[in-house]
C-alpha positions in Angstrom: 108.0 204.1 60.8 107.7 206.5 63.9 105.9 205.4 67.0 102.5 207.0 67.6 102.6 209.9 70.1 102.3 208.5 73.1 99.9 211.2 74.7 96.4 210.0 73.4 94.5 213.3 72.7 91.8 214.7 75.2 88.9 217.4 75.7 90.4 220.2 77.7 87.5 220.5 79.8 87.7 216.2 80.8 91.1 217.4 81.9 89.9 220.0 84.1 91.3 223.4 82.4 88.9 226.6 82.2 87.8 227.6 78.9 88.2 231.2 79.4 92.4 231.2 80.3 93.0 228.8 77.4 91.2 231.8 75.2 92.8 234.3 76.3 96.4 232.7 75.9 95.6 232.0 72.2 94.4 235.6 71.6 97.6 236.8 73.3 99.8 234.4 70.6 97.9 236.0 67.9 98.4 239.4 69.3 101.9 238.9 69.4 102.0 237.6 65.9 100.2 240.5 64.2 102.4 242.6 66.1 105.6 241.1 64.8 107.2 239.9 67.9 107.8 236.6 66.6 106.6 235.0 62.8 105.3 231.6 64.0 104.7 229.3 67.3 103.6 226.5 68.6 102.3 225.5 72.5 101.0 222.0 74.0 98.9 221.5 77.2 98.7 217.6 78.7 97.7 216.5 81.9 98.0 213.3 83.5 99.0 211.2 80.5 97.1 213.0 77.8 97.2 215.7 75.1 94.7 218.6 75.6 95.7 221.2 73.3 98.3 221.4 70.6 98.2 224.6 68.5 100.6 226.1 65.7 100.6 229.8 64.3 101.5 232.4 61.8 104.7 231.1 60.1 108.2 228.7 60.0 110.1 231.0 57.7 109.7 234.4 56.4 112.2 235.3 53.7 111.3 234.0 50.2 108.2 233.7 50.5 106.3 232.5 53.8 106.0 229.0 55.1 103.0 228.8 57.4 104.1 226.5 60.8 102.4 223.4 60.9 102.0 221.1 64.2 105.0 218.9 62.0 107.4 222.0 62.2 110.3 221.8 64.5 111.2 224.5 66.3 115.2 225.1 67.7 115.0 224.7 71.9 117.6 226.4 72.8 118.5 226.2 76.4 115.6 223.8 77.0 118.4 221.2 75.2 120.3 221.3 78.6 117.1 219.2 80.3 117.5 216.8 77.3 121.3 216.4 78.1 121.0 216.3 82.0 118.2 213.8 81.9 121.0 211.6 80.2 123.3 212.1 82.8 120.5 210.8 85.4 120.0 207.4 83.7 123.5 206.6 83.8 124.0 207.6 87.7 120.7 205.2 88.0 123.0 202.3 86.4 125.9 203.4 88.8 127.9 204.3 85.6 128.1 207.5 87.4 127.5 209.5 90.6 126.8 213.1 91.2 129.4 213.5 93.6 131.7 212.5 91.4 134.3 214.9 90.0 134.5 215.4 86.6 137.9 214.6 86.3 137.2 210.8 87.1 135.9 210.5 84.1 137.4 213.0 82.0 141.3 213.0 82.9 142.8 215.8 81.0 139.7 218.0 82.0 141.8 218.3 85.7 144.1 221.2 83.8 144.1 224.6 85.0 143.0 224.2 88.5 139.5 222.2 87.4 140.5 218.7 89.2 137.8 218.7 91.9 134.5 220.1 89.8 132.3 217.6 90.7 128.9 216.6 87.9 127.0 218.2 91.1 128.9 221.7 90.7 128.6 221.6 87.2 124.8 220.7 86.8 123.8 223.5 89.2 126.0 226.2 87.3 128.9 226.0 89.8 131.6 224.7 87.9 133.8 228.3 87.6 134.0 228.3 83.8 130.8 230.1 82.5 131.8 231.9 79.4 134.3 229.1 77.9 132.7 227.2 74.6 134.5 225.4 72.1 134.7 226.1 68.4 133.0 225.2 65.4 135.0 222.7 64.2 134.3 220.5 67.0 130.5 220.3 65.9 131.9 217.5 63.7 135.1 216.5 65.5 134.1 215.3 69.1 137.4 214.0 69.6 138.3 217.8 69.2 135.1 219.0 71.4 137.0 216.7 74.2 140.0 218.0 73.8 138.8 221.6 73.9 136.4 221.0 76.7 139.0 219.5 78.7 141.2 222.5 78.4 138.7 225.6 79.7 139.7 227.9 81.9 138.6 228.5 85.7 137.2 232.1 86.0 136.2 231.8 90.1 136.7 229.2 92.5 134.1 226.4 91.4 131.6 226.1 93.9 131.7 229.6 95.3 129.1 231.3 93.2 126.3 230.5 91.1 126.3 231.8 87.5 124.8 230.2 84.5 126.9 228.5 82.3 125.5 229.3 79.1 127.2 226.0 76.7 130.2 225.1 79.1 128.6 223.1 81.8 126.7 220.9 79.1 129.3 220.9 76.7 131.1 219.0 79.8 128.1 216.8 80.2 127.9 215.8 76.7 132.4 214.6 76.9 131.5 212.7 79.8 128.4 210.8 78.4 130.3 209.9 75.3 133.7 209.4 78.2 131.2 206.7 80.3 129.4 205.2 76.7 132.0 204.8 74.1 129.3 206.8 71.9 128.3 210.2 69.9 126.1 211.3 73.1 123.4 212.8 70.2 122.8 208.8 69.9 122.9 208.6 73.4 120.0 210.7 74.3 117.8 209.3 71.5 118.2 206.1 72.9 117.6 207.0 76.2 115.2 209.5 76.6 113.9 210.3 73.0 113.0 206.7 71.5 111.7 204.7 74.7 109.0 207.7 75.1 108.2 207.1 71.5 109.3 210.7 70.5 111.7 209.8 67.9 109.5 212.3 65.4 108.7 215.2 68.2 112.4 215.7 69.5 116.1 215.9 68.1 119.6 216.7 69.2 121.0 216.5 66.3 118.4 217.1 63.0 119.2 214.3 60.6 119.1 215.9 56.7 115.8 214.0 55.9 114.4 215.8 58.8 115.8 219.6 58.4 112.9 220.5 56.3 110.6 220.3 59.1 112.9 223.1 60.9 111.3 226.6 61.1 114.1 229.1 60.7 115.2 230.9 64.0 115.0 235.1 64.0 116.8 237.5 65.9 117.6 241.1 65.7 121.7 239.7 65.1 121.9 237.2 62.4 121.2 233.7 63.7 122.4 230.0 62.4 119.7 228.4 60.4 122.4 226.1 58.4 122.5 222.7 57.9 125.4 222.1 59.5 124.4 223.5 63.2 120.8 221.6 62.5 122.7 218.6 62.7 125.5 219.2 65.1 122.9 218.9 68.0 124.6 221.2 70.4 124.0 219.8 73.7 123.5 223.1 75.6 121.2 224.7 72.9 121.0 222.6 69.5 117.8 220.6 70.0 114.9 221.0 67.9 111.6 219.7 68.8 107.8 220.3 68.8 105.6 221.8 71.5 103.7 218.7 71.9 106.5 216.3 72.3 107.9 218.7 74.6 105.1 218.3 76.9 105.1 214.7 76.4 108.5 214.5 78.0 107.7 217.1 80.9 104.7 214.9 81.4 107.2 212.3 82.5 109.2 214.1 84.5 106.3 215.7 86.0 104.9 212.1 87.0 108.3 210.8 88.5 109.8 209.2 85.3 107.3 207.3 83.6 104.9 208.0 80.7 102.4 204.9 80.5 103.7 202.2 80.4 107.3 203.2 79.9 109.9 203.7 83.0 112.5 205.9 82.2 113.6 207.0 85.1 112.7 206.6 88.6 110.6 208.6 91.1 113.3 208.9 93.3 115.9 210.5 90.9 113.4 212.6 89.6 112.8 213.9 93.5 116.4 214.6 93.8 117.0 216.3 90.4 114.0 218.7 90.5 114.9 219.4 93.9 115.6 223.3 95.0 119.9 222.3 95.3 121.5 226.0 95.5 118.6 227.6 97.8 118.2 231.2 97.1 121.8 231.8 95.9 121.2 234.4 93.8 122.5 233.8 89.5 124.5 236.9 88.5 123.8 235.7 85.0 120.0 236.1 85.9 120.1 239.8 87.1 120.6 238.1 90.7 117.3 236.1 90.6 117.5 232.8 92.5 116.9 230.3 89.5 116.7 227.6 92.5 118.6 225.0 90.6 118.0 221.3 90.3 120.0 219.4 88.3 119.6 220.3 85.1 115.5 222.2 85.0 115.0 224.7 87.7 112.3 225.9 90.4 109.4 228.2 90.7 109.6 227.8 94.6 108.5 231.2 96.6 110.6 233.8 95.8 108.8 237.0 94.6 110.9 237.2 91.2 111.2 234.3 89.7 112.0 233.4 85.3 109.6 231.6 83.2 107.5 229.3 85.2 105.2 231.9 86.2 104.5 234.1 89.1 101.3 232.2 89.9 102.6 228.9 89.8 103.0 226.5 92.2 106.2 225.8 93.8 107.1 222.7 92.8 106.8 223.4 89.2 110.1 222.9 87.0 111.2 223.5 83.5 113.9 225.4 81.8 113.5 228.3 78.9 115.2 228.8 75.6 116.9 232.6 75.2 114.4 235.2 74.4 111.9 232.6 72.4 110.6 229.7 75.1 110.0 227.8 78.5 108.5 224.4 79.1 108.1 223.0 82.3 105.9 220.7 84.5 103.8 220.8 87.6 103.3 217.5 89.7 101.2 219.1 92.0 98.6 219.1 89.4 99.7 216.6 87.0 100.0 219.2 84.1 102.9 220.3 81.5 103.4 223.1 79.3 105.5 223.7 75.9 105.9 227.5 74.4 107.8 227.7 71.1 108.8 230.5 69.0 111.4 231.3 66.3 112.3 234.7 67.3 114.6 235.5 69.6 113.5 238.9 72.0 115.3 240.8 73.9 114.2 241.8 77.6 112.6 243.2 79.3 109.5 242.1 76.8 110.8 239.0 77.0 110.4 237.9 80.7 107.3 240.2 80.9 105.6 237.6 77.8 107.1 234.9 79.3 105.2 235.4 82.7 101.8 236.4 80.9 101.9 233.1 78.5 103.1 230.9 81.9 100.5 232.7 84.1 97.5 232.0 82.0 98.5 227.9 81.6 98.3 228.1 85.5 95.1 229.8 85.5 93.4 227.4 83.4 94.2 224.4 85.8 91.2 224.0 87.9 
């Protein structure tokens, strides 16, 4: 049997959000809808330990016949797996397994070929590391032996540390090889145990969609043909392979948003949580991110002050953090006010639309908080 949600449900209003924001984000969801941006979604709203909203619209899949989302459908992450992967990565440097400074290559021996010796798990997790177009192949999703072996050998294409540029799959494929280097495990049953199962989200989040499970999946859309198979459902990419729902994605931003723990459960501790969600590359601009400062902690990033800033939200606080998924979702947190946010869709868009949605759906979750 699953574990109860942790995040006991809540009035809005007892939580202190406005009526009228809330409103006006749902019209804006069903706007997009009818328009055909995107066939179904899903968002969540908690604050300080509890569930105020958790809403699911238009439909999971389109083609033979529609499926309508309900708040059991699982929707593919993304790029908000890398959080999910990081956060893993954290608990082990909390048991001393590991240490940010440590170079990758300590743990990893053949991954100091082709000039990659000193990376250190700092470069990498702020999108440092030199190698951000390398990826593996397919036929690693069920061979991690292979996935270490090809991992090890990627290629340099600037001097790591120099730059900042997103590393779309490397830097958390390399994540992934060293949890599994450090456990002796599959890190898909790494994570679980870690992150997923002690917050009693075993039903809400999965890296790695066990076959029982996949019909919960709503298919992913894009204007290029996407991967809805089994077989990537399951691999559980840990750069972009998660599935989850909005609500237990809020239910693990609320934990990260109160300094590890969710209730009762400690998963992490305040300090670590300080250190990761802290601003680490300044406002070193991404050239993946059309020069934006992405302000990168160690694994979500920052809204801090800068002017432009991606996802979290133009009128959100500083110290908010989260990370998106390409062209479809962002979730994020905000200790200030004790709040997190999840925005799922199955459709992936193209900017500028993109960003522009993204900072109208973020902008009125802020405006709400009172």
């Amino acid at each position: 049997m699953p574990s109860p949600f942790p995040l006991p449900a809540a009035d809005p209003a007892s939580l202190g959000f406005a009526a009228k924001p809330l409103a006006a984000l749902e019209a804006l969801i069903h706007r997009h809808i009818e328009d055909g941006r995107y066939p179904g979604a899903q968002i969540a709203l908690a604050r300080h330990g509890k569930l105020a909203l958790f809403r699911s619209y238009g439909s999971a899949r389109t083609e033979g016949g529609r499926l309508p989302t309900t708040n059991d459908t699982l929707f593919l992450l993304f790029s908000q797996t890398k959080v999910l992967t990081s956060a893993t990565v954290w608990t082990l440097v909390e048991e001393g397994a590991l240490s940010f400074m440590d170079r990758v290559a300590d743990h990893l021996p053949e991954f100091a070929a082709r000039g990659k010796a000193d990376i250190t798990l700092h470069q990498l997790m702020t999108h440092r590391g030199g190698f951000p177009s390398s990826d593996v192949t397919p036929a690693t999703w069920t061979d991690h032996a292979r996935m270490r072996a090809e991992v090890c050998d990627f290629s340099l294409e600037w001097t790591p540390g120099s730059r900042m540029q997103y590393h779309g799959r490397a830097a958390h494929l390399t994540q992934a090889m060293v949890i599994e280097a450090v456990t002796g495990r599959d890190y898909r049953a790494v994570i679980r145990e870690r992150i997923i199962a002690p917050l009693g989200l075993e039903n809400e989040i999965f890296v790695g969609v066990p076959a029982d499970q996949q019909h919960r999946c709503a298919d992913t859309y894009a204007p290029e043909p996407r991967d809805n198979s089994p077989a990537f459902r399951a691999a559980g990419l840990p750069h972009s392979g998660g599935y989850a729902t909005a609500r237990g994605m809020a239910a693990f931003y609320q934990m990260l948003g109160a300094g590890g723990r969710l209730g009762d459960v400690r998963v992490l501790s305040p300090r670590t949580l300080a250190y990761v969600a802290r601003n680490q590359t300044g406002e070193m601009p991404d050239f993946q991110m059309d020069g934006i400062p992405m302000h990168r902690g160690l694994g979500p990033h920052l809204r801090g002050e800068s002017d432009r800033i991606r996802g979290l939200g133009t009128i959100g606080a500083p110290a908010t953090f989260g990370h998106g998924g390409v062209g479809s979702s962002y979730s994020w947190a905000d200790p200030t006010s004790g709040v997190s946010f999840s925005y799922l869709t199955n459709f992936v868009q193209p900017d500028p639309w993109h960003s522009l949605r993204l900072d109208r759906v973020a902008n009125l979750a802020h405006a709400a908080i009172d």
